[in-house]
C-alpha positions as CSV (number, residue, x, y, z in Angstrom):
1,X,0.0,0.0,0.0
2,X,1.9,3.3,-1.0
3,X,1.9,6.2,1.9
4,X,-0.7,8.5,0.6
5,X,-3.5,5.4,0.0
6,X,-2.3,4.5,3.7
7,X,-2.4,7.9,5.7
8,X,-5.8,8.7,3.6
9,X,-7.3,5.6,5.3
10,X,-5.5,6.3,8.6
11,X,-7.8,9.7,8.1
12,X,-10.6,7.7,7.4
13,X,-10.3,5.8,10.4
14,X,-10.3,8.9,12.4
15,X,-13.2,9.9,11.4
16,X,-15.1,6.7,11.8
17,X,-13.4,6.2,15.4
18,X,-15.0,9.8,16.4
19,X,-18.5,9.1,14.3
20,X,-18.7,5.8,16.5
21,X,-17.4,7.0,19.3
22,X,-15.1,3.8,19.6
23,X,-11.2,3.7,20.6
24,X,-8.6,3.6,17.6
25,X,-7.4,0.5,18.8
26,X,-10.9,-1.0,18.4
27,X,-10.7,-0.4,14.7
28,X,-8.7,-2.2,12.0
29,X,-8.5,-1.4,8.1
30,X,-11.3,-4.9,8.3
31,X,-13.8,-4.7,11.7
32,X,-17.0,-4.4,10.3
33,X,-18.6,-1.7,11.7
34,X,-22.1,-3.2,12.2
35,X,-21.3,-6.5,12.8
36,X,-17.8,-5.8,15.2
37,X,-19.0,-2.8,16.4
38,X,-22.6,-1.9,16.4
39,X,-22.6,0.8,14.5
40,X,-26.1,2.1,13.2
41,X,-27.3,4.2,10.7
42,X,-27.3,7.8,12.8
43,X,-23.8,6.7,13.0
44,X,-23.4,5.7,9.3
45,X,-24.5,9.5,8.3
46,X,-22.2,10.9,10.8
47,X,-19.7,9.3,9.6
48,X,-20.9,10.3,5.4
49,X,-21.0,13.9,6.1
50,X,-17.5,14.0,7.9
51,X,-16.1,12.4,5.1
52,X,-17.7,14.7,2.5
53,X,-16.5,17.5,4.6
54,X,-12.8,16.4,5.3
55,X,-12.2,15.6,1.5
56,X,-14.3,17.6,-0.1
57,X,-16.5,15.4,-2.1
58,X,-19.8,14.4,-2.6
59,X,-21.5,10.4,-1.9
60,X,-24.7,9.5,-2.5
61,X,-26.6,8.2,0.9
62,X,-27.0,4.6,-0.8
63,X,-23.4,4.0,-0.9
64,X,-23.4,4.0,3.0
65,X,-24.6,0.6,2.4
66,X,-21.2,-0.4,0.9
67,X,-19.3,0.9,4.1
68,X,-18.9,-1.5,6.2
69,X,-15.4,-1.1,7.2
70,X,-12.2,1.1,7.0
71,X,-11.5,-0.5,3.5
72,X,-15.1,-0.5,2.3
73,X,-15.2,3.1,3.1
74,X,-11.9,4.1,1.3
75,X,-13.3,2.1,-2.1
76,X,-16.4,4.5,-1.6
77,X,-14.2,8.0,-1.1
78,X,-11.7,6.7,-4.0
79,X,-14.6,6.6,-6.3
80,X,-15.8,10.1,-5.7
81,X,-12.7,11.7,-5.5
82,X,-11.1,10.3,-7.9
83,X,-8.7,8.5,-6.1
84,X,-6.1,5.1,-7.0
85,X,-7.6,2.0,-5.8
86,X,-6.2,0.1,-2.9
87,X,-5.1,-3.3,-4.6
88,X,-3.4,-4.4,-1.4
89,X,-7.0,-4.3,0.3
90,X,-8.3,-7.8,1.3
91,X,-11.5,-8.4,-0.7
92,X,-14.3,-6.8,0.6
């Protein structure tokens, strides 16, 4: 994973530590928010509009069901910002 791909999702997991209100060391690039964490959806739209915000982009509200986890979330950003795709990512 080059350095930018890697501190962008490092940033990402910033902001979905404070949207869930969960430690950093709760969080990998792979918990699944929902299913590790209990994340719901007031969370899930917390964590959309700190993203648009922070990178300044725009998502469409379906895709929050594709974000299910730190690397879930950065295939989601890449897309509407234009960004390289993480090929090092496990399969989501």
């Amino acid at each position: 994973m080059s350095t930018l791909i890697g501190d962008r999702k490092n940033k990402i997991k910033q902001l979905a530590c404070a949207s869930f209100e969960v430690a950093p060391d709760q969080m990998t690039d792979e918990t699944h928010f929902v299913e590790d964490l209990g994340v719901d959806s007031l969370n899930a739209i917390d964590l959309l509009a700190a993203l648009e915000t922070e990178f300044e982009i725009e998502i469409e509200p379906e895709e929050i069901r594709r974000m299910t986890s730190v690397d879930a979330v950065y295939d989601v950003v890449a897309e509407a910002a234009g960004w390289p795709v993480d090929e090092n990512a496990a399969s989501r």
